[in-house]
Every structure is written in structure tokens, then in C-alpha cells.
N, C-alpha and C positions, 0 to 999 in steps of 0.2 A: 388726582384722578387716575384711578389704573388705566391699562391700553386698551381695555376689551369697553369701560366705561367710553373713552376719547372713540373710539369708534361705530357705538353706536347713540352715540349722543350727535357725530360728524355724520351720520347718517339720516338720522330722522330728521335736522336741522335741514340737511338739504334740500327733501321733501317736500319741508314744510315752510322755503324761502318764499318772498315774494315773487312773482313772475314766474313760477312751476306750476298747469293751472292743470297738468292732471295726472294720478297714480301712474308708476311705472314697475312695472314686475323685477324682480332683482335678476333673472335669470333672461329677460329680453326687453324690446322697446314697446313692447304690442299692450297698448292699455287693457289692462284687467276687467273680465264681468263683474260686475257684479248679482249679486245672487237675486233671486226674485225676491225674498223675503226686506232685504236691504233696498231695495230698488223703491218695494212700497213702504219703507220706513221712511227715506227720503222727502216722499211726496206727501207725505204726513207733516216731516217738519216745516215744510215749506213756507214764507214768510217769519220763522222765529228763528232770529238771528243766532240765539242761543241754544239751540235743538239744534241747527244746521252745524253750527261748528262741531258739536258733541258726534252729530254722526261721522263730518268728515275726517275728525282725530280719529274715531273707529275704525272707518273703514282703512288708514293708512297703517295706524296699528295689526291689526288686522291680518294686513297683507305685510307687513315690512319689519315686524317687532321682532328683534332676531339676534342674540348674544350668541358669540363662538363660547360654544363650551354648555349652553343650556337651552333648554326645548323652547318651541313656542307657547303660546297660551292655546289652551285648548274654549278657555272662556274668560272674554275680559266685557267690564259694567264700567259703565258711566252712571254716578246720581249727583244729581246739581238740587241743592234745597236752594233756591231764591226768598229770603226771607227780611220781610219787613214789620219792624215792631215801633209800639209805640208804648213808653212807658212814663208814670204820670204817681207821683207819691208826694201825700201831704202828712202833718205830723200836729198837733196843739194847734189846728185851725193855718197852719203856712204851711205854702210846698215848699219841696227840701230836692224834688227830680222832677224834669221835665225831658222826655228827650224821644229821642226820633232815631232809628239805626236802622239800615239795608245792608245787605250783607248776602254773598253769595259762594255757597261753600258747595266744592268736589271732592267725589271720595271714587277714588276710583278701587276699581278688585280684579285682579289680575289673577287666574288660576292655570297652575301650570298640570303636568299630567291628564289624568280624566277625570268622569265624573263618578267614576270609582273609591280612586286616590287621588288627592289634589295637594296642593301647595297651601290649603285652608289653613295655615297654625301659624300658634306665633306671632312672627313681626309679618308673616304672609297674610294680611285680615284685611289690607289694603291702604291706600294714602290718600291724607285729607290736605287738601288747600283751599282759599280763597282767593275765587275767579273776580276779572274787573267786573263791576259795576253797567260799564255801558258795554255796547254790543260790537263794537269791534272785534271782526271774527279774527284777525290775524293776533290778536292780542289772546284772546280768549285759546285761541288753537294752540299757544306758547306754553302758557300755562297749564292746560292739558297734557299737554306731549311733554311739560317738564315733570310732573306727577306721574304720567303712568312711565314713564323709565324707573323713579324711583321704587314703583309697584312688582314691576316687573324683577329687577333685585331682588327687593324683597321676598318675594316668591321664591325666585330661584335658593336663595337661603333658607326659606322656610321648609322647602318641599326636602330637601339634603337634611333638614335637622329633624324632621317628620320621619321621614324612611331611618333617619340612624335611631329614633325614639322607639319604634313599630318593632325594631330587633330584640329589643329587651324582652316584650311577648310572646306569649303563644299565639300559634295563628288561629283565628277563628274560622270553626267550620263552616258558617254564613256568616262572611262580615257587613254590616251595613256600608251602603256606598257614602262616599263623604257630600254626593252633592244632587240633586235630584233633577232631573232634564224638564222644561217646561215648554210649551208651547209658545210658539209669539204670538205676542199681545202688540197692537197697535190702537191706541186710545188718547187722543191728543183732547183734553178738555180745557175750556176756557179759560185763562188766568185769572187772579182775584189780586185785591188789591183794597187797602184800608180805607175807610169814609167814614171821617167823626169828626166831633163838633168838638177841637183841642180847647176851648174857653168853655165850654157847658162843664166838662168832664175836671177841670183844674178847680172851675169854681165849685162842685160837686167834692171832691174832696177837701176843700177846706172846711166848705160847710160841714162836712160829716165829722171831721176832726176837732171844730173849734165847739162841738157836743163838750169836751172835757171840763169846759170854764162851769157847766151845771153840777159838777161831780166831782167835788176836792178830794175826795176818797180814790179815786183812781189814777195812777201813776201813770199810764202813758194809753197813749191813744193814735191811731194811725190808720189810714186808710190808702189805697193804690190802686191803679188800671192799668194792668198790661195787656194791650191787645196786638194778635197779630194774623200778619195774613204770608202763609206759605207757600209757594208753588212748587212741586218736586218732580225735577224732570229725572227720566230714567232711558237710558239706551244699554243693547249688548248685543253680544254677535251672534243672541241667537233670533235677531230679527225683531226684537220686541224693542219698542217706543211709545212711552208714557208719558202725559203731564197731566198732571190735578193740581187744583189748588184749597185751599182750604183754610178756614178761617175762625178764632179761638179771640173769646171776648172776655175777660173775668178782674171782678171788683172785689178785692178782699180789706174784709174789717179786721180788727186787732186792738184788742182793749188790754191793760192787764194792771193788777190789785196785791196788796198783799193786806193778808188777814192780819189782827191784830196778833196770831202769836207767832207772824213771820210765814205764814204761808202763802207761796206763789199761785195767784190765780188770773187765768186770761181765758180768754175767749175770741175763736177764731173765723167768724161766718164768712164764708166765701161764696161768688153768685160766678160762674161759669155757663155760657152758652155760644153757641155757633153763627147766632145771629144778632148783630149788636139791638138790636130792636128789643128783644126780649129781655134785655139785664132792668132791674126796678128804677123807674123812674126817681129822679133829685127827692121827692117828696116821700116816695118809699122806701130808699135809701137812709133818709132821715129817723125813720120812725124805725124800722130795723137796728142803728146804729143806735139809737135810746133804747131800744128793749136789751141790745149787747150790754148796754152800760147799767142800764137797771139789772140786770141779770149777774155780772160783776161785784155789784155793791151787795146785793142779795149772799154772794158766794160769801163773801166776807164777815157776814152773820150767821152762816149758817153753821150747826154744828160738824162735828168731825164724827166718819162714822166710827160704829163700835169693832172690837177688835177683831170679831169673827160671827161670820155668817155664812150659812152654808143652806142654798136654798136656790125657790122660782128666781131668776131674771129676765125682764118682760127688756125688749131691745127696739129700738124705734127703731123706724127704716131707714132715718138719718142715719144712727150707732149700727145698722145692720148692713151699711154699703160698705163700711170700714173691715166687718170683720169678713163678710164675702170677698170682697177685693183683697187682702190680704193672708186669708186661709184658705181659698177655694182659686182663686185668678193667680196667683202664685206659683200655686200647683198643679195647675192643669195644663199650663204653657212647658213644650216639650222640648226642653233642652237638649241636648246631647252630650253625652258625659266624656270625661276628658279619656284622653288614650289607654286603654286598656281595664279601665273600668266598664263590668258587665252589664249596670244597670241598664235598661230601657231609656230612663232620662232621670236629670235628678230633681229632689223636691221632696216634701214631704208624702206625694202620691206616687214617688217612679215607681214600687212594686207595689199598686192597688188596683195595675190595671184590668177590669173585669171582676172588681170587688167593689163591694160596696161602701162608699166611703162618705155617705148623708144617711137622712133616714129615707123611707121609700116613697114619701108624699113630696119628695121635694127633686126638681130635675135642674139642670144647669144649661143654655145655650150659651155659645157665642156668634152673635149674628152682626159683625161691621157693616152688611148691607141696608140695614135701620140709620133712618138719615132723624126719623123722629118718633118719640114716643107718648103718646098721650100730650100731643101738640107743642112738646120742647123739643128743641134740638138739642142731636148727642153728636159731641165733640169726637166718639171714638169711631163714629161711620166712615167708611171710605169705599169706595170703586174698586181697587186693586192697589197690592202693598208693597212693597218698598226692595219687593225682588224681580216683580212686574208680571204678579200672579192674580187674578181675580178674586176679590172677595166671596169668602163663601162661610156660610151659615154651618154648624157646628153644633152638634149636639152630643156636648161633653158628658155630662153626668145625666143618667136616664134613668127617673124612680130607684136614686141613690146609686144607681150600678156607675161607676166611672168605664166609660164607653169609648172614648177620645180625646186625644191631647190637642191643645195649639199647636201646630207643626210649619213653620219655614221650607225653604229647602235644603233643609240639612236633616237628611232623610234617619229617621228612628228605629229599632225591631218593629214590625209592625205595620208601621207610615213609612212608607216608601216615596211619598210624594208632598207636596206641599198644599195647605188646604189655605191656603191664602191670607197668612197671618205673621211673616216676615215683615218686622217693624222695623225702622231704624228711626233713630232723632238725628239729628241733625252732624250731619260729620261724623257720625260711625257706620260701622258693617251695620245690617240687618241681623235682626234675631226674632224668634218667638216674640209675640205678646197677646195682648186681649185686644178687642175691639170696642165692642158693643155686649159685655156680658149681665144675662138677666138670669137671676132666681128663682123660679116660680114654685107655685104650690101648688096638690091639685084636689088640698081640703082648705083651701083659704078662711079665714076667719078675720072678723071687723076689730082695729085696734082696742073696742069697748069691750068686746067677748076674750080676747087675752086677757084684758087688765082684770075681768070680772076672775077668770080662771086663776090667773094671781093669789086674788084674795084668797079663793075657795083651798086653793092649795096651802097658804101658810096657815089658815083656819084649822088644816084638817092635820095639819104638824106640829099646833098649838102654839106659834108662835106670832109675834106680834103685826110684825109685818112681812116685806117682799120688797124686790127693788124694779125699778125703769128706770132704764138708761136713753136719755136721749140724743147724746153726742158723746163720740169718743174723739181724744185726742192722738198723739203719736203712742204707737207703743199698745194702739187698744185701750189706753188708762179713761176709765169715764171723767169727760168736761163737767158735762150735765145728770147727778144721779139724785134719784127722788125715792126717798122711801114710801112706798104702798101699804096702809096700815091698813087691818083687817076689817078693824071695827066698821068704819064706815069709807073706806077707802079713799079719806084724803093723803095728799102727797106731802113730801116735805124735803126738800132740796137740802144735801148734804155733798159733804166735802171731806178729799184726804183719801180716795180707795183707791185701789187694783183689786183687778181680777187675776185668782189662781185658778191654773190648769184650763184658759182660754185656749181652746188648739184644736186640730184638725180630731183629737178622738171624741172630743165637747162636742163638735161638730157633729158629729156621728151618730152617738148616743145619748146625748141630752137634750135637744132641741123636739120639741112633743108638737109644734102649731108655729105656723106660718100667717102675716097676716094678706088681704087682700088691699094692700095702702102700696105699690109700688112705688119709690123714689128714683127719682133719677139724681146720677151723682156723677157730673163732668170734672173729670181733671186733666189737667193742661201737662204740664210736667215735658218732660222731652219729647215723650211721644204721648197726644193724646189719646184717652182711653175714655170707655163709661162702663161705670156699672149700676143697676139696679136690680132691688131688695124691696120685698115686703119684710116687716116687723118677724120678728123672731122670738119666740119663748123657749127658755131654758129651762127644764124642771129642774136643773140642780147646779147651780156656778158656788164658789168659792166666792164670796167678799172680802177682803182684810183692809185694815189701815196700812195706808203707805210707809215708808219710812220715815219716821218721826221729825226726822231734823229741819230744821225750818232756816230761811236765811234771815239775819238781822234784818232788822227795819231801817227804815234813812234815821239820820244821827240830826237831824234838825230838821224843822217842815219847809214844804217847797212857797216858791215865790207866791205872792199875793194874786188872788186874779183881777182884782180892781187894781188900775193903775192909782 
């Protein structure tokens, strides 16, 4: 430990001994104001043991944080996620996990300079630990105050390796500032906490699992419930104190086949919602889990498609959350690009801003302040995000013109300020993300009036048929594709494609009709998010067969299901 570490490590320790019960300024004995702003953060946290310690490490930092040789902070954050999950996995009709974890993770962020130029890079992005469990403020304030020393280092080395990096450039005639000033925010909201029936939900997955003993054809079968409930408390010295809590319910299926000439097939349905009440009941669960597995067996017979087709694809609003989330949510979230790079932000949209990047019937919002939509709950809604900024609605792409980025507080050309969409997951910095992002059209059409325009258009190209896609997998690859024959417009489920030249220009210039079917599409993932899509038509995708090679089959057949 160097002398300058042993010194202010011998400092704040003393502080923060037992029987010191209040701030003393370095420079005399006369206890310190504190500021009006802190005063009513105080009385906010007042009764949560856990808010209180969090302010009173602040406030001594604050006042006391202080290496020979490097500046003070001009801005330090506390975020505590208190997180409780419950997770539950069965396999061939047995569970294989059952288990229960709590866990309470800090990340502190220490920024040195201003909000100009700051100490943001690098190893300066801040320090994560895990705080005790129960509410012992002496304990909790230990580990606090051992994290932000750590933070505060690292700043001080970031902000030194930042300014030597800055020299290699030219200076920018308007440089953006690295950090955006916000107003305090004081919003203390009720905690949450998990309530479910651990024997309904155990016995509910085996049931759903021990489906496979009907179906010798399908190689494995699985089913799981993670649920959890988050609280995320937030303090910083510019007055602002937050806690929300919030809560993410989801039961995922997983079947998977291989066809007789070795091809891998599965099937993934996932049920995500906010409120446990609304996930399908044991007896809906069932019959979904048989339609998975009849769907399976089905892929198994079906043929492979033909080697090229180039033509309509009709996209259900299941397959059309995948590719809005992925081509549009992507890239509308505004990054900041690394040191010296000119762009705006980066993405496949950083220079579209103020161009048209859909066609002009189709707009984009991001509104997290949507707690529900067409009476489900969306996972990606929240109050105010994870910098301790207020949610706010957003209207990104407008009749095709891209209009607005996601913006944090890490201010953009442009965006100077943060529109309230600084996410973090659990134990990292905040950054951009989505919320609550919807699709809309403003010449809607009914999934039956696509599929009919389908037909009319392969008709009038003289070819056979057209495709619908009803679920995609990783990668965009269709799970579920059905060819659309002309004649009379029956389907016929096929296997083996990708799509060429799926991407942000398809987006733009091929998409002719939008349907009026919105989906909601919750995912859980580090930071929850939702999206919703009405159906999509392409007048012109690329279809090919995938790559041919197939993995062997098992070398002998599996055990008997009758004992």
C-alpha cells in the first residue's frame, strides 16, 4: 500500500469509527451544512437502513475525499440493485435446479474534473462490490467507503490517461461535454418483493417436461421459472435519491429434434410478464408445451427449402419484434463514440440523423413510462432510470425521418442532455437503452389483407408461391417458415432457410404494409426492455438454404420409456 493510499484509507477509517457520531471539516471543529438539497434527501430515506447508510457515506465523501496529489470529485453516485431471484428448472419430467439467491450489489462512480471533461474512461467507469445482506449500517458504510477509495484511484488514473489520450487529437471546435448536469430527483417508491407458490411452479415444470415420454421422436425437453423482484436504490451529490422496485416473471419452453438427415431443430416459446398473475396457467402451460412438441415433430417431416428465392415475405408480429428490436432498437440508442472519433454516435443509424431510415407510414416511439399495453404488462416501463433521470417518451423515428436518439447522460452532437434512458444491469455503469419501444403504422392492414396481398403478388410474378415467417430465432434465422402457395393459399411449413440482405437498407426500402396485430414482446435479460410490432411485409427478401451440413445422428436409440 503506497503512503498517499495509507493515508487516506487512515483518514476516512477514522471518520467512519464507531463513536464519531458527526462530520468534521478538515480545516476546523464546526460541523458542516449541509446543503438544502441533501438535507431533503435525508428525510426521504428516513427508516431504510439502506438509503441512510448510502447518504451518510456520501455526505462524508463528499466533504472528506481527498488524495495529495489529485483533485476532488466534482461528482460521485451511489447504485445499490438489492436483488432477489428465484429459479426453478426441470428436464424429462425431474427437476435438475431449485434455488433461491439475494444478493446486493454497489457500483459506485466517482468522477473527477467537470462535466465537461471528466475522469469517465477506462478503469474510471467505477467499482462494483457486494454489500451485506442485513442492515447493519456500520457494516454497510465499511464497505461503501472501501469501494469508493477504490473508485476514486481509479479515476484519478483514468482522468491522467484520458487527458494523455486527448493529446494525440485535434481539438474540436464544439466539443461535446463528457457528462450532462441534471436536476435532483427525490422519489423514494415502495419496495417489492417475491410471492409464489415454490410447489405449484416445481410441480408445473415437471409436468410440462414429463410431455417428452408422448414423443420418442424428440431428443430433449426442458422447461424453467426465473423470477425476480429488484429494488434499485440510487443517491449523488447532486441531491438526487431514488428507489424503485420492480418485478420480471418468465417461464421458458425448449424442445429440440433432429431430422432424419441430421438436422438440428428446436423450439423456443418464452412467456415474460410483470405481474406473476398473468403467466398461463399449469393447464395452459400444458397444451402450449404439446403444440411446442407437435410443432417439433412436424419440423422433422417437413421438407427443406429450395435453393433460391427471391421474393414477398409476410413476417408475423412474433418474427417482427425480433427484427425491430434488433435493427431499429439497436440503433437508435445513442452511444458515444470513442475518443476522437467524429461520428454523432455509433450504430448502423450514427449518420441518418434527419434522414429517412423506414418507409414514411411507419413511426418509432420509445415511451418507458407505459406500465401496460392492451392490458399486459411491459417489463421495460420504469419511473426514472438508473442515472436518476425521469422517464420520458421519445419519439425517435417520425413518418420514416429518424428524429431522436436514446440518450443517457453522456451528452451527444445534438443531445446535450439526457431524455431519460440511462440503463444499467446489475453491477455496471449505466448506458443507453430502450424502454418500452413500439412500431406503429399509420395505414394498418389486418394480418388476412397481408397474406391475401402475398398471394396477389407471387401471382403476378408467376411464381408459385411466397413465404410467412412466424418466429425467428438467434441470428434473425426463421424457427417457424410456411410457404404461401398461390393457388389457393394453403401453407406448408418448411425447414433449413436464412435470409439474405435482412438489414437496416430492407428496412427502408422493402417493407410496403404494416399490420394492425401489435405484439408485445418482454425480455428479461440484464436490463429489461419491451418491444412491440405489428406484422411486416417485405415485397422483396432473399430466401436460400442454409448451410448444408448436418450433424450426425445418435449412434444407438435412447432408453425405453416404459420401465
Amino acid at each position: 500500500m503506497s503512503t498517499l493510499h495509507r493515508k487516506l484509507v487512515f483518514t476516512l477509517a477514522l471518520a467512519i469509527a464507531p463513536g464519531v457520531p458527526s462530520l468534521r471539516a478538515a480545516s476546523g471543529d464546526s460541523k458542516p451544512a449541509l446543503d438544502p438539497a441533501m438535507v431533503a434527501a435525508h428525510a426521504a430515506a428516513k427508516g431504510d437502513s439502506l438509503l441512510e447508510a448510502l447518504l451518510s457515506e456520501l455526505d462524508r465523501s463528499k466533504l472528506q475525499l481527498k488524495m495529495d496529489q489529485v483533485q476532488p470529485p466534482y461528482f460521485i453516485e451511489y447504485r445499490v440493485n438489492d436483488v432477489e431471484n428465484y429459479k426453478a428448472e426441470a428436464a424429462f419430467g425431474a427437476l435438475r435446479e431449485n434455488q433461491h439467491t439475494h444478493v446486493r450489489v454497489l457500483r459506485v462512480i466517482i468522477r473527477l474534473g467537470d462535466y465537461k471533461q471528466d475522469s469517465f474512461y477506462a478503469r474510471g467507469q467505477g467499482e462494483s462490490t457486494i454489500l451485506p445482506l442485513d442492515n447493519d449500517s456500520i457494516a454497510l458504510r465499511y464497505q461503501i467507503w472501501l469501494a469508493t477509495d477504490e473508485a476514486y484511484k481509479a479515476a484519478g488514473q483514468a482522468l491522467a490517461e484520458k487527458q494523455a489520450e486527448l493529446k494525440h487529437f485535434t481539438t474540436d471546435a464544439n466539443p461535446v461535454d463528457d457528462f450532462a448536469k441534471s436536476s435532483p430527483l427525490i422519489a423514494v417508491e415502495p419496495t417489492v418483493s417475491l410471492k409464489l407458490d415454490e410447489t405449484y411452479w416445481k410441480k408445473t415444470l415437471e409436468d410440462l417436461t414429463n410431455l417428452y415420454r408422448q414423443y420418442p421422436d424428440v431428443q430433449s425437453v426442458s422447461a424453467s421459472a426465473h423470477f425476480s423482484a429488484v429494488n434499485e436504490y440510487l443517491v449523488n451529490t447532486e441531491g438526487t435519491v431514488t428507489r424503485c422496485g420492480r418485478t420480471t416473471y418468465s417461464v421458458d419452453l425448449e424442445g429440440s429434434a433432429q431430422a432424419a438427415d441430421g438436422m438440428r431443430l428446436s423450439r423456443t416459446p418464452a412467456y415474460v410478464v410483470a405481474r406473476l398473475e398473468e403467466l398461463p396457467s399449469h393447464d395452459a402451460l400444458m397444451r402450449n408445451g404439446t403444440q411446442m412438441l407437435d410443432t417439433i415433430v412436424a419440423l422433422r417431416k417437413a421438407p427443406i427449402v429450395e435453393e433460391e428465392y427471391r421474393g414477398p415475405v409476410l413476417f408475423s408480429a412474433d418474427a417482427a419484434d425480433d427484427i425491430v428490436a434488433s435493427l431499429i432498437g439497436q440503433n437508435i440508442v445513442g452511444r458515444k463514440p470513442q475518443l476522437g472519433r467524429p461520428n454523432r454516435t455509433t450504430g448502423a443509424f450514427a449518420t441518418s440523423y434527419k434522414a429517412r431510415v423506414l418507409p414514411t407510414f411507419l413511426s418509432v416511439i420509445d415511451d418507458p413510462t407505459l406500465k401496460d399495453f392492451q392490458g399486459k404488462s411491459l417489463v421495460g416501463g420504469y419511473m426514472f432510470d438508473s442515472e436518476g433521470v425521469k422517464a420520458q417518451s421519445v419519439d425517435a423515428v417520425e413518418n420514416g425521418i429518424l428524429t431522436n436518439y436514446l440518450v443517457g447522460r453522456q451528452p451527444l452532437r445534438d443531445f446535450p442532455a439526457s431524455n431519460g434512458h440511462g440503463r444499467a444491469a446489475v453491477g455496471a455503469a449505466a448506458s443507453p437503452n430502450l424502454g418500452v419501444l413500439l412500431l406503429k403504422s399509420s395505414e394498418p392492414q389486418s394480418p388476412e389483407d397481408l397474406k391475401k396481398k402475398v398471394i396477389e403478388m407471387v401471382k403476378e410474378q408467376g411464381m408459385p408461391y411466397g413465404y410467412r415467417v412466424e418466429t425467428l430465432g438467434q441470428g434473425n434465422t426463421p424457427r417457424l417458415l410456411y410457404r404461401v402457395y398461390a393457388g389457393d393459399g394453403h401453407e406448408e411449413l418448411v425447414r433449413g432457410a436464412v435470409f439474405n440482405e435482412l438489414d437496416t437498407r430492407a428496412l427502408r426500402t422493402d417493407v410496403i404494409a404494416a399490420g394492425n396485430d401489435p405484439l408485445v414482446s418482454n425480455r428479461p435479460g440484464g436490463i429489461p426492455t419491451t418491444v412491440i410490432s405489428p406484422s411486416l411485409l417485405f415485397d422483396e427478401l432473399e430466401v436460400k438454404r442454409a448451410d448444408t451440413s448436418k450433424d450426425k445422428l445418435p449412434e444407438y436409440p435412447p432408453p425405453p420409456l416404459k420401465k
